[in-house]
PDB file of N, CA, C and O in Angstrom, chain B, residues numbered from 101:
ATOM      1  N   UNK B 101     -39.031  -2.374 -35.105  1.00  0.00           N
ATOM      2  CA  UNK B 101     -37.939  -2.061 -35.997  1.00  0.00           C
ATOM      3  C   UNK B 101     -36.659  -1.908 -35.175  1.00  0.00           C
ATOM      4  O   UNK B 101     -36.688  -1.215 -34.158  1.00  0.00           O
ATOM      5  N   UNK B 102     -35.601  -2.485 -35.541  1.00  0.00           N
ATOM      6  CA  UNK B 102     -34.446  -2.064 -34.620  1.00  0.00           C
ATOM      7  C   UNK B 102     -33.534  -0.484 -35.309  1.00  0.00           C
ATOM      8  O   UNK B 102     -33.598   0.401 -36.162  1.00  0.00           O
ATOM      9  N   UNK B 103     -33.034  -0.815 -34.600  1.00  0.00           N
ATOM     10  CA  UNK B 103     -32.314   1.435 -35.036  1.00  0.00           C
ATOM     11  C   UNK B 103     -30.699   0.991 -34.287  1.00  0.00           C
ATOM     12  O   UNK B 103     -30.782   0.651 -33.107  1.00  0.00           O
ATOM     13  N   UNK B 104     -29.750   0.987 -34.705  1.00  0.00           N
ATOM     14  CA  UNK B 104     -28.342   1.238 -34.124  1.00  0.00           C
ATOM     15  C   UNK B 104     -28.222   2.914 -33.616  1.00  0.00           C
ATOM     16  O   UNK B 104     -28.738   3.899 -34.145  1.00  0.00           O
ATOM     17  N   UNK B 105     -27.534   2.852 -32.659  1.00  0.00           N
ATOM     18  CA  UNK B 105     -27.193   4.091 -32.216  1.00  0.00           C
ATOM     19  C   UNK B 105     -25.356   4.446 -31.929  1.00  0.00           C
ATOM     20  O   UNK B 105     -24.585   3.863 -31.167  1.00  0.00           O
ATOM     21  N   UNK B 106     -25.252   4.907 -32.300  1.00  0.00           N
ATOM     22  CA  UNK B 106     -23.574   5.091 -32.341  1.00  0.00           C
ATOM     23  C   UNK B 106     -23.562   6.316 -30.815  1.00  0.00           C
ATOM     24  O   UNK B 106     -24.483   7.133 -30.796  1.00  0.00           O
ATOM     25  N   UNK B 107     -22.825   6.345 -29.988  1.00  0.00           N
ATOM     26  CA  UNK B 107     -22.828   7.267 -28.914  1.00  0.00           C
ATOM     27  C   UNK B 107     -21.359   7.848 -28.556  1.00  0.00           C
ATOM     28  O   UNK B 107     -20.492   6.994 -28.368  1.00  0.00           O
ATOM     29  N   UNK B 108     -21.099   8.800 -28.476  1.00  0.00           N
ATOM     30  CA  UNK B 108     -20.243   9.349 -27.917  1.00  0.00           C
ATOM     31  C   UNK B 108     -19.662   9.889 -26.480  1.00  0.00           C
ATOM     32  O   UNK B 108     -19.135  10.975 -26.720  1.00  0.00           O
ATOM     33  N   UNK B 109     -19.552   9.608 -25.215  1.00  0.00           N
ATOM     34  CA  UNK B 109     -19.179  10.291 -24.501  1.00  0.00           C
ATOM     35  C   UNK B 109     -17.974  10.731 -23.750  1.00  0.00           C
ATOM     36  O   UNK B 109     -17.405   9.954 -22.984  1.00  0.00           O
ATOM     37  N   UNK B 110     -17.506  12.127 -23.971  1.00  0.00           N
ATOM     38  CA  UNK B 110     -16.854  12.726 -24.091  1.00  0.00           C
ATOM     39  C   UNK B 110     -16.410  13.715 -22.433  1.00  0.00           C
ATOM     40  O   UNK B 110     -17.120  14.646 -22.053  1.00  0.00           O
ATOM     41  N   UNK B 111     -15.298  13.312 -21.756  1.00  0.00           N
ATOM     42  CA  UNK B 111     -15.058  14.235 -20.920  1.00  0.00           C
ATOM     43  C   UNK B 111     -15.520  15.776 -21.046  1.00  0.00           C
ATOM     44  O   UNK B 111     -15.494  16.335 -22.142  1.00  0.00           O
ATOM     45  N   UNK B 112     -16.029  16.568 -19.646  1.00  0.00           N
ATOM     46  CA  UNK B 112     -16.650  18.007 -19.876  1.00  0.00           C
ATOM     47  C   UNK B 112     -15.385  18.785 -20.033  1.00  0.00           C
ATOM     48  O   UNK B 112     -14.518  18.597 -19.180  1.00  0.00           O
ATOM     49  N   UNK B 113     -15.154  19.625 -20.990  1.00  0.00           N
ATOM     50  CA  UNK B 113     -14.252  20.422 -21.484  1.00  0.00           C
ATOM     51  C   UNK B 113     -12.964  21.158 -20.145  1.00  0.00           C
ATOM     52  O   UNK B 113     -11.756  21.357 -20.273  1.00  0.00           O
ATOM     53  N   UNK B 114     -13.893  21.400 -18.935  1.00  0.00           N
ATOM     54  CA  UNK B 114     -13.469  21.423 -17.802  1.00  0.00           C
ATOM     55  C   UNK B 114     -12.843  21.009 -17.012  1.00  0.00           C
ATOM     56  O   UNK B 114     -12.090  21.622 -16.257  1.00  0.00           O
ATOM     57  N   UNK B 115     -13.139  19.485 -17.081  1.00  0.00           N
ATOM     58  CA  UNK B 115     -12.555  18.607 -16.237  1.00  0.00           C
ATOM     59  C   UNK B 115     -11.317  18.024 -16.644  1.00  0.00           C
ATOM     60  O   UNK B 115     -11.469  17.657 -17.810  1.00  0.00           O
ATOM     61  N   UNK B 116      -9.863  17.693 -16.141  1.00  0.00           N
ATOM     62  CA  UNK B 116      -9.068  17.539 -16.049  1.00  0.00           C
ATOM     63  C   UNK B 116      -8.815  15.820 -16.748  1.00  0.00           C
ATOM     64  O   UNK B 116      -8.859  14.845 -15.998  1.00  0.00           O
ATOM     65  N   UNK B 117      -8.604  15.705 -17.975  1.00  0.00           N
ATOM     66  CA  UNK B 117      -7.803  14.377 -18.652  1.00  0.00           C
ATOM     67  C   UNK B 117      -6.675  14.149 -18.869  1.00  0.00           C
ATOM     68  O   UNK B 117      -5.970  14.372 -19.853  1.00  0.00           O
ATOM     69  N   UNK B 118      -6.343  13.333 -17.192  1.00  0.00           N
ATOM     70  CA  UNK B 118      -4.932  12.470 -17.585  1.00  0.00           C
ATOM     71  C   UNK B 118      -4.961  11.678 -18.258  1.00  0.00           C
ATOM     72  O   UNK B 118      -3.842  11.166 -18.276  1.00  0.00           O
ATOM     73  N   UNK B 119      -6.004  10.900 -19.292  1.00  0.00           N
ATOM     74  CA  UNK B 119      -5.222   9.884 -20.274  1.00  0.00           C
ATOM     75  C   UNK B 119      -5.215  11.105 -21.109  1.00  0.00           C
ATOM     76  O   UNK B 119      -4.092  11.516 -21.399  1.00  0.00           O
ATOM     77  N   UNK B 120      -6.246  11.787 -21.569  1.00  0.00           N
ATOM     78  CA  UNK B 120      -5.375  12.831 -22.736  1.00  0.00           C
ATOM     79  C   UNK B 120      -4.449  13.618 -22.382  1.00  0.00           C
ATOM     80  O   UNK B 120      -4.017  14.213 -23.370  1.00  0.00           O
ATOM     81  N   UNK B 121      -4.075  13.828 -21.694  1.00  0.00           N
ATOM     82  CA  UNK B 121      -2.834  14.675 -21.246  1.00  0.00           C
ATOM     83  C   UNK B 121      -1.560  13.608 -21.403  1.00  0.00           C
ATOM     84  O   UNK B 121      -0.504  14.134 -21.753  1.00  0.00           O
ATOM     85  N   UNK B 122      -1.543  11.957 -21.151  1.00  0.00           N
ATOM     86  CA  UNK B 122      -0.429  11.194 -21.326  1.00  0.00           C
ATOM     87  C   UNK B 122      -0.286  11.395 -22.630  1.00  0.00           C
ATOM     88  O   UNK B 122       0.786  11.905 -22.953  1.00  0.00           O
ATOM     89  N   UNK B 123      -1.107  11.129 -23.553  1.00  0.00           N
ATOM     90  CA  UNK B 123      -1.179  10.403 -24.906  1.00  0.00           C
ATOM     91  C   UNK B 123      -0.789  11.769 -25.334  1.00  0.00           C
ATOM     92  O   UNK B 123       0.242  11.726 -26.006  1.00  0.00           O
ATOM     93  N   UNK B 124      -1.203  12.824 -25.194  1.00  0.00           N
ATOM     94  CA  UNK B 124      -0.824  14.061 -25.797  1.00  0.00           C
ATOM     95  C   UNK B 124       0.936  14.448 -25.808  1.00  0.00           C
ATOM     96  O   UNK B 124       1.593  15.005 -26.687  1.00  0.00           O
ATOM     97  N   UNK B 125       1.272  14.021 -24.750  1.00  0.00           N
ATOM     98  CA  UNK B 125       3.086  14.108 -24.000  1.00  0.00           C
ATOM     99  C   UNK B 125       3.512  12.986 -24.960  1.00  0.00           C
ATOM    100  O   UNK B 125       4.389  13.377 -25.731  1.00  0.00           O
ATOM    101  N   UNK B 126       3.059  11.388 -25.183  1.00  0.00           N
ATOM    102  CA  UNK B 126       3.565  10.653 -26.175  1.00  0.00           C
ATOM    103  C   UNK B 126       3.706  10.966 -27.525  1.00  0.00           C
ATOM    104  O   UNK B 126       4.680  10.757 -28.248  1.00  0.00           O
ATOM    105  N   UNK B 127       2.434  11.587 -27.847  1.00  0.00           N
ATOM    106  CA  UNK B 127       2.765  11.965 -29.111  1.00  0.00           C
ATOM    107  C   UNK B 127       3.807  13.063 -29.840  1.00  0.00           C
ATOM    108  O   UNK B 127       4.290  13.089 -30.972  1.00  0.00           O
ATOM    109  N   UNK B 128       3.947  14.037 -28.582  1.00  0.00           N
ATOM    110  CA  UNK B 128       5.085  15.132 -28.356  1.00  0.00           C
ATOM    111  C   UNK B 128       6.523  14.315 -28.333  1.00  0.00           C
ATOM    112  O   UNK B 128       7.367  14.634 -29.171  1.00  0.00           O
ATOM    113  N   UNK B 129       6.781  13.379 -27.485  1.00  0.00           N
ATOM    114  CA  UNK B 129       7.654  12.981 -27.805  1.00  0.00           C
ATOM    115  C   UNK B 129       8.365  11.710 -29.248  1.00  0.00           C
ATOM    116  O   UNK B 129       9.452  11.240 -29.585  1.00  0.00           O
ATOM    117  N   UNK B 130       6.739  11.636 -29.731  1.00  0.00           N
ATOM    118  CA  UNK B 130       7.048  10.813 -31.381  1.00  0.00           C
ATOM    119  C   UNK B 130       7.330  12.325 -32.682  1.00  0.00           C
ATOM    120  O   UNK B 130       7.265  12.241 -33.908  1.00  0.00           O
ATOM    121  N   UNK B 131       7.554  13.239 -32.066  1.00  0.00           N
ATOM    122  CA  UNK B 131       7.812  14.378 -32.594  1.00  0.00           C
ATOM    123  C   UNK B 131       6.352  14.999 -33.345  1.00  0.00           C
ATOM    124  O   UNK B 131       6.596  15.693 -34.332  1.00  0.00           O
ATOM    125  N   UNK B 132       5.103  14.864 -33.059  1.00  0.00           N
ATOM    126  CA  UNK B 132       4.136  15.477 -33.193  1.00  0.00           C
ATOM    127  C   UNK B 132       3.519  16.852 -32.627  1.00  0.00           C
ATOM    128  O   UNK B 132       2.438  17.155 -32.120  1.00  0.00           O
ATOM    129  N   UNK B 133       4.332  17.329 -32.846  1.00  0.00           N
ATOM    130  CA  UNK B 133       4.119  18.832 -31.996  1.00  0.00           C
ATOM    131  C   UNK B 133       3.049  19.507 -32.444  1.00  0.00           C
ATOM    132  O   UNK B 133       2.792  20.464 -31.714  1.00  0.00           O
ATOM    133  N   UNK B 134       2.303  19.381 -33.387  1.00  0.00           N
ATOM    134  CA  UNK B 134       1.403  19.991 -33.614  1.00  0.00           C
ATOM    135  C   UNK B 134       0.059  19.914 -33.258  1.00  0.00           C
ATOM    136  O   UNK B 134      -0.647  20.907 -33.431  1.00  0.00           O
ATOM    137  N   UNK B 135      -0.523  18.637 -32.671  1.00  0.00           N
ATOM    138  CA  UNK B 135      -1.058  17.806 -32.092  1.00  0.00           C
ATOM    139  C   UNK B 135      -1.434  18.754 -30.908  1.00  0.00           C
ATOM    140  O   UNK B 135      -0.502  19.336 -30.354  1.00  0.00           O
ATOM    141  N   UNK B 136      -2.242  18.889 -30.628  1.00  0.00           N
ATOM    142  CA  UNK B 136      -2.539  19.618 -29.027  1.00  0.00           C
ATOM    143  C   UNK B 136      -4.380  19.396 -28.737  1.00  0.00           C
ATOM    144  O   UNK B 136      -5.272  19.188 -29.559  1.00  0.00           O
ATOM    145  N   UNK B 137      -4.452  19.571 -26.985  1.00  0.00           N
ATOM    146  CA  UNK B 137      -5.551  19.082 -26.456  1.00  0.00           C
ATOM    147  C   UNK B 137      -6.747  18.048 -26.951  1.00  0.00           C
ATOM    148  O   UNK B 137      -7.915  18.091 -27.338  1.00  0.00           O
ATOM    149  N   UNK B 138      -5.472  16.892 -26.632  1.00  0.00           N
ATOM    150  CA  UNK B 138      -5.976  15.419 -26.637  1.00  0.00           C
ATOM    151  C   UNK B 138      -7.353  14.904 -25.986  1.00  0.00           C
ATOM    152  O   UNK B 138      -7.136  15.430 -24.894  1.00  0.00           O
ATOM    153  N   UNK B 139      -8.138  14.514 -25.874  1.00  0.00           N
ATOM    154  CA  UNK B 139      -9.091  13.922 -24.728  1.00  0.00           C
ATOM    155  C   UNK B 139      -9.247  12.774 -25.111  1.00  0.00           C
ATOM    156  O   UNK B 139      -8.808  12.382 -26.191  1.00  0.00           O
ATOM    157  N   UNK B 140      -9.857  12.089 -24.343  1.00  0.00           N
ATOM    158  CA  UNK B 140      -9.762  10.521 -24.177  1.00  0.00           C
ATOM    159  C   UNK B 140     -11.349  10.403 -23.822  1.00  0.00           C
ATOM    160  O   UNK B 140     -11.858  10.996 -22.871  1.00  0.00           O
ATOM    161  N   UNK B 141     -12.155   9.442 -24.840  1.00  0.00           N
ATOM    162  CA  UNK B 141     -13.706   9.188 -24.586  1.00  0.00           C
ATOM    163  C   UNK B 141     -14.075   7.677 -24.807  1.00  0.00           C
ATOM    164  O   UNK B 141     -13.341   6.696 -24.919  1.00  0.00           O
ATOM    165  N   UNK B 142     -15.230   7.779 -24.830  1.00  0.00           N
ATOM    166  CA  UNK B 142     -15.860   6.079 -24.877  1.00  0.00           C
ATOM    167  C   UNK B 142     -16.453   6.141 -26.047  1.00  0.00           C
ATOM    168  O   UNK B 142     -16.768   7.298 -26.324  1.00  0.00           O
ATOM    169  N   UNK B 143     -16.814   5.142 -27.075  1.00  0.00           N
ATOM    170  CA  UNK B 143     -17.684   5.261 -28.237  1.00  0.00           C
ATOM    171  C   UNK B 143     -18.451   4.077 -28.000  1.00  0.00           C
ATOM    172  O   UNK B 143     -17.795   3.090 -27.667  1.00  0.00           O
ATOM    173  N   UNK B 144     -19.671   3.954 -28.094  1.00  0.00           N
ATOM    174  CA  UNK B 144     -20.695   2.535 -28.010  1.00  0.00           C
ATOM    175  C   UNK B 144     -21.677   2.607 -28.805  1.00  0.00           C
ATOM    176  O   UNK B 144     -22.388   3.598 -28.971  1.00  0.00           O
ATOM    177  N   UNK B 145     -21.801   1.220 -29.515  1.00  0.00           N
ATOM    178  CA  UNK B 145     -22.741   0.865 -30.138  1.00  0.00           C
ATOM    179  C   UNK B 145     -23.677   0.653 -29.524  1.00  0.00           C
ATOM    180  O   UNK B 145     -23.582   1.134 -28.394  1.00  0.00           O
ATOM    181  N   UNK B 146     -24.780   0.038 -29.747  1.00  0.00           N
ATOM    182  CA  UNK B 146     -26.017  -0.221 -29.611  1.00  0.00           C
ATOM    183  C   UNK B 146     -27.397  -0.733 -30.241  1.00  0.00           C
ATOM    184  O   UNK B 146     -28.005   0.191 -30.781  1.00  0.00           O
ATOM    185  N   UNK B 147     -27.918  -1.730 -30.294  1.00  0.00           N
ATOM    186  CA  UNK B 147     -29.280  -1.723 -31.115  1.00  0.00           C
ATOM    187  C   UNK B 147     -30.372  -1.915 -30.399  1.00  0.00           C
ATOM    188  O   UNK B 147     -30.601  -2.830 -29.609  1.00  0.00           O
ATOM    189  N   UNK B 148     -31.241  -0.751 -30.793  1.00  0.00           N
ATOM    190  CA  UNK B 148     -32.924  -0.716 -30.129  1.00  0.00           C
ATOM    191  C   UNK B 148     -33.563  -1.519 -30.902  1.00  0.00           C
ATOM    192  O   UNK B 148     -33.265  -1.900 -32.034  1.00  0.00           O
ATOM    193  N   UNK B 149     -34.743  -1.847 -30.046  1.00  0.00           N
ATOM    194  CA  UNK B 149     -36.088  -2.194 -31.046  1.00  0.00           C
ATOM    195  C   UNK B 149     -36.464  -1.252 -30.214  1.00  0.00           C
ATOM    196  O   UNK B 149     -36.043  -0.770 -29.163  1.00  0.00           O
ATOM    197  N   UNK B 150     -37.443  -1.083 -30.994  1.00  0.00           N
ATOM    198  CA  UNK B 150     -38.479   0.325 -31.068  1.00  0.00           C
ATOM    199  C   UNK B 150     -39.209   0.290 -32.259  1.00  0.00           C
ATOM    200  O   UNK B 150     -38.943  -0.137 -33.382  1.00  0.00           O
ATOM    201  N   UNK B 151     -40.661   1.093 -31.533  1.00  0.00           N
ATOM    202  CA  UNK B 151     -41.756   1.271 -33.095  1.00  0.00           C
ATOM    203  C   UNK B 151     -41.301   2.519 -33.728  1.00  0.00           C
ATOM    204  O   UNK B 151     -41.878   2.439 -34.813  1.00  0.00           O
ATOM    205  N   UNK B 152     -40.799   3.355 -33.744  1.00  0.00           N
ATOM    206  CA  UNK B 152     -40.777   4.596 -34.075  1.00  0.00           C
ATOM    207  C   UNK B 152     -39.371   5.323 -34.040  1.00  0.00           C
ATOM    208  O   UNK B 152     -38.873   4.449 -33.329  1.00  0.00           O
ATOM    209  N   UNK B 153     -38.606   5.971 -34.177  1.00  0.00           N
ATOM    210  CA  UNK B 153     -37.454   6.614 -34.334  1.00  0.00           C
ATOM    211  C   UNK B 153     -37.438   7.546 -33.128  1.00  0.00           C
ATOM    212  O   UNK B 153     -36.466   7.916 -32.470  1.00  0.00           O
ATOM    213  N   UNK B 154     -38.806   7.863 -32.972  1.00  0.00           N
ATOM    214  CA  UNK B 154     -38.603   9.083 -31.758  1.00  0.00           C
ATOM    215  C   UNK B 154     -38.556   7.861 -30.392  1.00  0.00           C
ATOM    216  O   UNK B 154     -37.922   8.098 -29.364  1.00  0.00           O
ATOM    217  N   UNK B 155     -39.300   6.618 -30.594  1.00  0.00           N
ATOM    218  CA  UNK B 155     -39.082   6.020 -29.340  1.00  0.00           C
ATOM    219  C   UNK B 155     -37.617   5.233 -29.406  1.00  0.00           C
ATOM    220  O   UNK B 155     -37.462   4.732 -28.292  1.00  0.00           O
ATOM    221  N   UNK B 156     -36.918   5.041 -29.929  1.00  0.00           N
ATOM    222  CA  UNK B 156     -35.737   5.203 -30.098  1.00  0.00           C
ATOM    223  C   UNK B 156     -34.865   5.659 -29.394  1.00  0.00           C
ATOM    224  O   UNK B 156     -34.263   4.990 -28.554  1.00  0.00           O
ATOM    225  N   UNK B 157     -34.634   7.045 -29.663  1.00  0.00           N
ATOM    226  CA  UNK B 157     -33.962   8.378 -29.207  1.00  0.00           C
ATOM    227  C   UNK B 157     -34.113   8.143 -27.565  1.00  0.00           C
ATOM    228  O   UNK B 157     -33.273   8.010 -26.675  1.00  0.00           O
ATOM    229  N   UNK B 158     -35.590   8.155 -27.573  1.00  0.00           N
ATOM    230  CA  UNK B 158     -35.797   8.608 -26.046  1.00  0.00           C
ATOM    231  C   UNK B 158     -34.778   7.011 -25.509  1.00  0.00           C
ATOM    232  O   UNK B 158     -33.634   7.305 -25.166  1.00  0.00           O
ATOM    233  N   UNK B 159     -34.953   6.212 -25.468  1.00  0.00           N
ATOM    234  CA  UNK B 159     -34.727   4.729 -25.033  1.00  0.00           C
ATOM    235  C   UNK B 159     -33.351   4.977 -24.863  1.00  0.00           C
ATOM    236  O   UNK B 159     -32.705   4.720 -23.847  1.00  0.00           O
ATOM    237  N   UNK B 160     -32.846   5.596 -26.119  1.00  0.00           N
ATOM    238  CA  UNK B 160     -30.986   5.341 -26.009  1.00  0.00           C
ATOM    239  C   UNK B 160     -30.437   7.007 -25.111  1.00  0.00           C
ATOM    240  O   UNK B 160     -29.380   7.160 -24.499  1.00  0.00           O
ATOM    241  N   UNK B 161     -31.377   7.895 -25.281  1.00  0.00           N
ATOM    242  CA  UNK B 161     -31.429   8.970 -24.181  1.00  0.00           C
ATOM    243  C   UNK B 161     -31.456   8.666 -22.961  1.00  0.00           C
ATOM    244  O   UNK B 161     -30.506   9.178 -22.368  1.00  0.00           O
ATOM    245  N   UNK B 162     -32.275   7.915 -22.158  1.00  0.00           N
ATOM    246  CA  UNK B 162     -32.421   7.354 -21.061  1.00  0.00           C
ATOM    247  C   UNK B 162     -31.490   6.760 -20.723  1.00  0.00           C
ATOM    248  O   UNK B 162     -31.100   6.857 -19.559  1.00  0.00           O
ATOM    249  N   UNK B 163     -30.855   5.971 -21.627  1.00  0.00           N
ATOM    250  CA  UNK B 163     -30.083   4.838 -21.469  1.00  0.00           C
ATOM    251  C   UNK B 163     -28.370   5.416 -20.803  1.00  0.00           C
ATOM    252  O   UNK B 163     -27.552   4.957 -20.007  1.00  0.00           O
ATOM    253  N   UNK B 164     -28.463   6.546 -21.595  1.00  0.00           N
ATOM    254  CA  UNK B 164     -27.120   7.893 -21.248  1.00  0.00           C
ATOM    255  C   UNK B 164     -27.158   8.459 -20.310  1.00  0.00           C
ATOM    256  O   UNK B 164     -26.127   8.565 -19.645  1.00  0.00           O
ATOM    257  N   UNK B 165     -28.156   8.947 -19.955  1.00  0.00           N
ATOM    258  CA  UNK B 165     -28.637   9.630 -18.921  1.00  0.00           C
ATOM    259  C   UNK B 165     -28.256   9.024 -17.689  1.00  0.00           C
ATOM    260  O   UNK B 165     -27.436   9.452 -16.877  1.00  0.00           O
ATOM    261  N   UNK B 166     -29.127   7.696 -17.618  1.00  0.00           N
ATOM    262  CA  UNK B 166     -29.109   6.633 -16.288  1.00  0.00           C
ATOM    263  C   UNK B 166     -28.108   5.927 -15.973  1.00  0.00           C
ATOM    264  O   UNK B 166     -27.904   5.563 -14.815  1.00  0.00           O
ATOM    265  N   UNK B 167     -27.100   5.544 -17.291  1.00  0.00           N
ATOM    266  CA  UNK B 167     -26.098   4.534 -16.900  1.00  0.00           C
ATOM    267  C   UNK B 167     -24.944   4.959 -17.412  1.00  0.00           C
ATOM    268  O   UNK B 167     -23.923   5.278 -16.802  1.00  0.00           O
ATOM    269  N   UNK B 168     -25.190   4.947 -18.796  1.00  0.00           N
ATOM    270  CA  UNK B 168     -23.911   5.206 -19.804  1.00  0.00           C
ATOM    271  C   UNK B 168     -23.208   6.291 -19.186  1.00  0.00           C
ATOM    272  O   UNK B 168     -22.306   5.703 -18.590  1.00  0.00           O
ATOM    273  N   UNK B 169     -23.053   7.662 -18.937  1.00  0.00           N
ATOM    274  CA  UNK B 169     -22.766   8.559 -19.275  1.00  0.00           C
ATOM    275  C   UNK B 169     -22.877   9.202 -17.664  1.00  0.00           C
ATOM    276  O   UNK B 169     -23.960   9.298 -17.086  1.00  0.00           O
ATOM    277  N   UNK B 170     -21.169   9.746 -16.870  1.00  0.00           N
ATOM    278  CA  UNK B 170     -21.843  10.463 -15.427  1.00  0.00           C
ATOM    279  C   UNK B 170     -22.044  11.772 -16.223  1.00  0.00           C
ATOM    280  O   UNK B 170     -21.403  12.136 -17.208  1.00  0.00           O
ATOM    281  N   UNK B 171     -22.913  12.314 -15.691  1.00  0.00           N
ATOM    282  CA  UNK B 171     -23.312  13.312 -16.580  1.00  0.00           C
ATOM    283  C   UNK B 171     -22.522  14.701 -15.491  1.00  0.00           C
ATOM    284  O   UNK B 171     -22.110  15.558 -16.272  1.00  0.00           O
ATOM    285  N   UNK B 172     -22.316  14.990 -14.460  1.00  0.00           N
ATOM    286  CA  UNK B 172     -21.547  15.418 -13.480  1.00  0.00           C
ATOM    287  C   UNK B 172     -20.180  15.669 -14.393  1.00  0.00           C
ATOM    288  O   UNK B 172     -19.875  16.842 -14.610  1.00  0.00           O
ATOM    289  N   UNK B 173     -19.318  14.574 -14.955  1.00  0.00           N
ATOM    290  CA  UNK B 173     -18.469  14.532 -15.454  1.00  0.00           C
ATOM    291  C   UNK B 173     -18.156  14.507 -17.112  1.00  0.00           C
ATOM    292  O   UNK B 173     -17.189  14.962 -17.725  1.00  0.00           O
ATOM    293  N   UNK B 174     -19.506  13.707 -17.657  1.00  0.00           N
ATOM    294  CA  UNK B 174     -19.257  13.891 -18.953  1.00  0.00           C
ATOM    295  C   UNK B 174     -20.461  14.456 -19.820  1.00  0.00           C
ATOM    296  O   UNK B 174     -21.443  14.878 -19.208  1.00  0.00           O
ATOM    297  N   UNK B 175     -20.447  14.494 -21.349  1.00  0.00           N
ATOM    298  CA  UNK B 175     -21.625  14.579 -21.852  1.00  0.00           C
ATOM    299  C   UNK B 175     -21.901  13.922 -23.069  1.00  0.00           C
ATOM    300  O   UNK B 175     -20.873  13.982 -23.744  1.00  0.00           O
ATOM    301  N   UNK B 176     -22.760  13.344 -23.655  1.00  0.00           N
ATOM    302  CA  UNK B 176     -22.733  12.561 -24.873  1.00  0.00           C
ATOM    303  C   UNK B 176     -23.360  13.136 -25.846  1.00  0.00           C
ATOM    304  O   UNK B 176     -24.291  13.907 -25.614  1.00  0.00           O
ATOM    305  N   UNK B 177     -22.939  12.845 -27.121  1.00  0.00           N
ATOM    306  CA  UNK B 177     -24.083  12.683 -28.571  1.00  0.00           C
ATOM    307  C   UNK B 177     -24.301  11.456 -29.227  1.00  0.00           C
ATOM    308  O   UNK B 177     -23.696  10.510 -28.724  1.00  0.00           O
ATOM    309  N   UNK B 178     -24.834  11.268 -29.981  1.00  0.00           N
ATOM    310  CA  UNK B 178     -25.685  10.174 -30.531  1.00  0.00           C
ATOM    311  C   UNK B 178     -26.018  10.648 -31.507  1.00  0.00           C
ATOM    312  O   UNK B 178     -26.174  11.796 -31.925  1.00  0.00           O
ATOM    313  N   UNK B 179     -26.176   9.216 -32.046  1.00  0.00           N
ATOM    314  CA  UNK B 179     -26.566   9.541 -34.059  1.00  0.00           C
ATOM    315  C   UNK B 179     -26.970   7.974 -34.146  1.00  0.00           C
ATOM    316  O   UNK B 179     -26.232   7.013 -33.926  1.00  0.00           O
ATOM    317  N   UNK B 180     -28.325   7.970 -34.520  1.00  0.00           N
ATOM    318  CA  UNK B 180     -29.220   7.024 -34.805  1.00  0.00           C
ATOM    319  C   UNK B 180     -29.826   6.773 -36.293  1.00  0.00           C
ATOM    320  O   UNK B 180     -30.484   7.589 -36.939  1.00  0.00           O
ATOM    321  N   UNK B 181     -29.527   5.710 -36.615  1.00  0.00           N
ATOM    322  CA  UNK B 181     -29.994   4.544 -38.017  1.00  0.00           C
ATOM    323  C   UNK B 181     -30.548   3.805 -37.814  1.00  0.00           C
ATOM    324  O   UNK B 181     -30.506   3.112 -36.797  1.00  0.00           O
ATOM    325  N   UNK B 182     -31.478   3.679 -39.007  1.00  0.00           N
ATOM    326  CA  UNK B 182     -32.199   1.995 -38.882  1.00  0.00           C
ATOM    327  C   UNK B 182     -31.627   0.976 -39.716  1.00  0.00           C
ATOM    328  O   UNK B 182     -31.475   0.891 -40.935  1.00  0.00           O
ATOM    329  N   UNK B 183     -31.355   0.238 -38.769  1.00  0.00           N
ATOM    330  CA  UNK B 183     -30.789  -1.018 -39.095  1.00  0.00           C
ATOM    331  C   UNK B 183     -30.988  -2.132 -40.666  1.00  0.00           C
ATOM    332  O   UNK B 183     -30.391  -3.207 -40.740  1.00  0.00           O
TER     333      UNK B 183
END
């Protein structure tokens, strides 16, 4: 069965974002002042095959873990459908 996975990863709350910190100053100067602590992330699709939903998860887990995602620096979520 294939399963799409939608993923998120997201700078650690900690760590220092100069693209959100630019884009945040641009939007200040399009007169958006209300607008505050911007961050800047990756969004990726994906489609598994897999028998099962839980083997799924794990596959696109791994997949974050090992490549997608420095985990040092960032952290992801995920939200999985079948296709």
């Amino acid at each position: 069965m294939k399963y799409i996975a939608e993923i998120d990863i997201m700078t650690r709350p900690e760590i220092l974002d100069p693209q959100g910190k630019a884009v945040k100053l641009g939007l200040h100067n399009l007169h958006m002042d209300s607008i505050d602590n911007v961050r800047i992330g990756k969004h990726i699709r994906l489609e598994v095959d897999a028998d099962t939903e839980t083997q799924a998860r794990e596959t696109v887990d791994a997949a974050c873990r090992q490549l997608l995602a420095n985990l040092i620096m960032e952290e992801y979520t995920f939200a999985l459908q079948a296709a």
